[in-house]
C-alpha positions in Angstrom: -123.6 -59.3 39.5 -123.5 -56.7 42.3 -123.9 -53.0 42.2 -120.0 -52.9 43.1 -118.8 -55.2 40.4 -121.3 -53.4 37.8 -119.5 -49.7 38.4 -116.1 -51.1 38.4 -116.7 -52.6 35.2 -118.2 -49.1 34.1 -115.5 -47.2 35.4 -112.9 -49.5 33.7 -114.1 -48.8 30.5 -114.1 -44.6 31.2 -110.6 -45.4 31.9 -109.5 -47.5 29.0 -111.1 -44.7 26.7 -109.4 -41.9 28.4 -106.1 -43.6 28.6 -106.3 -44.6 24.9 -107.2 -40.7 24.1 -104.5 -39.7 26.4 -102.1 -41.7 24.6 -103.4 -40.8 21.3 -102.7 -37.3 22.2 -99.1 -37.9 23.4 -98.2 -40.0 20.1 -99.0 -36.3 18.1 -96.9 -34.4 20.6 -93.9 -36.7 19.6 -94.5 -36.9 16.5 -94.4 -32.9 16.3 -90.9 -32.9 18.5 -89.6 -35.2 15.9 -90.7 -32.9 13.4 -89.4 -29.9 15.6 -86.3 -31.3 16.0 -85.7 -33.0 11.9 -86.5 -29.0 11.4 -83.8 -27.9 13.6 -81.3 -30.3 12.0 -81.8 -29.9 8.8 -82.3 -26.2 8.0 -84.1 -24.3 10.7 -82.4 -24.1 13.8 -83.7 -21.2 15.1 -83.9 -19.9 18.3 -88.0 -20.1 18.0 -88.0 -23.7 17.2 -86.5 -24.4 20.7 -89.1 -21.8 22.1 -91.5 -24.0 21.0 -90.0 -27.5 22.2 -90.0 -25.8 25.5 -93.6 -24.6 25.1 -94.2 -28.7 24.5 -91.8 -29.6 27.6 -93.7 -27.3 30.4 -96.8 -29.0 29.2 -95.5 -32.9 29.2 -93.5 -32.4 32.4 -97.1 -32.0 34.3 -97.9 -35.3 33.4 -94.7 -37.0 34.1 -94.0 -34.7 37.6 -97.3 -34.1 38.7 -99.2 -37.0 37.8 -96.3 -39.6 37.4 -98.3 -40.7 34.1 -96.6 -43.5 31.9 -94.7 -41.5 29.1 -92.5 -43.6 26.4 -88.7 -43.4 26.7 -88.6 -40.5 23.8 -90.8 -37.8 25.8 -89.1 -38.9 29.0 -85.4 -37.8 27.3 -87.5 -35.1 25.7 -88.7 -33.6 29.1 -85.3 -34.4 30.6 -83.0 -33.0 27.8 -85.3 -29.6 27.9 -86.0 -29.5 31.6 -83.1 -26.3 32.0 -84.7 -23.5 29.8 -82.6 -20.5 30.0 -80.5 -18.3 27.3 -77.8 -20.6 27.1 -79.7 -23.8 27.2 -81.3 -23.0 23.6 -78.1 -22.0 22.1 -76.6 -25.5 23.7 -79.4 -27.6 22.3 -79.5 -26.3 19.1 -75.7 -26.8 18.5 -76.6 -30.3 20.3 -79.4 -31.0 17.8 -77.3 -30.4 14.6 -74.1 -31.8 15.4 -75.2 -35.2 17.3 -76.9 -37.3 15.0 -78.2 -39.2 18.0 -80.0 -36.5 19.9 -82.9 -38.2 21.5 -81.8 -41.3 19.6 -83.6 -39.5 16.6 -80.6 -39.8 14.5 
């Protein structure tokens, strides 16, 4: 085997773990906007809920925008839906989140 061949190999596997830790990582953030969002729809749709999917959103938008990283359909609507984060964005997603049953096709 050559020196070349032998780092490649090596660096494949540094990448195969981090990528698997990576994705670990992003399976809890969705499964905490799910949460988040059930929340929102079923009793709690305040206004700090939707502070804190935008908290998640800056966050996940790095790895889509800035390092185009391969994000499942969910946190791509997710980071889309909750890209515009001003006053009347959260009062429009919340009424969105309880009264479409198919927001982020979570219905």
């Amino acid at each position: 085997m050559s020196v070349r061949y032998s780092i490649l190999i090596e660096q494949l596997a540094v990448f195969i773990s981090s990528r698997n830790q990576i994705d670990r990582i992003l399976h809890d953030y969705e499964t905490e906007i799910k949460k988040i969002v059930s929340e929102i729809k079923a009793y709690d749709s305040s206004v700090d809920n939707i502070y804190k999917l935008f908290r998640i959103q800056n966050g996940l938008s790095v790895l889509l925008y800035k390092y185009n990283y391969p994000l499942s359909d969910y946190l791509r609507d997710f980071i889309h839906e909750f890209d515009r984060q001003d006053e009347e964005s959260v009062f429009y997603l919340i009424k969105e989140i309880v009264e479409n049953k198919h927001f982020l096709n979570n219905g």
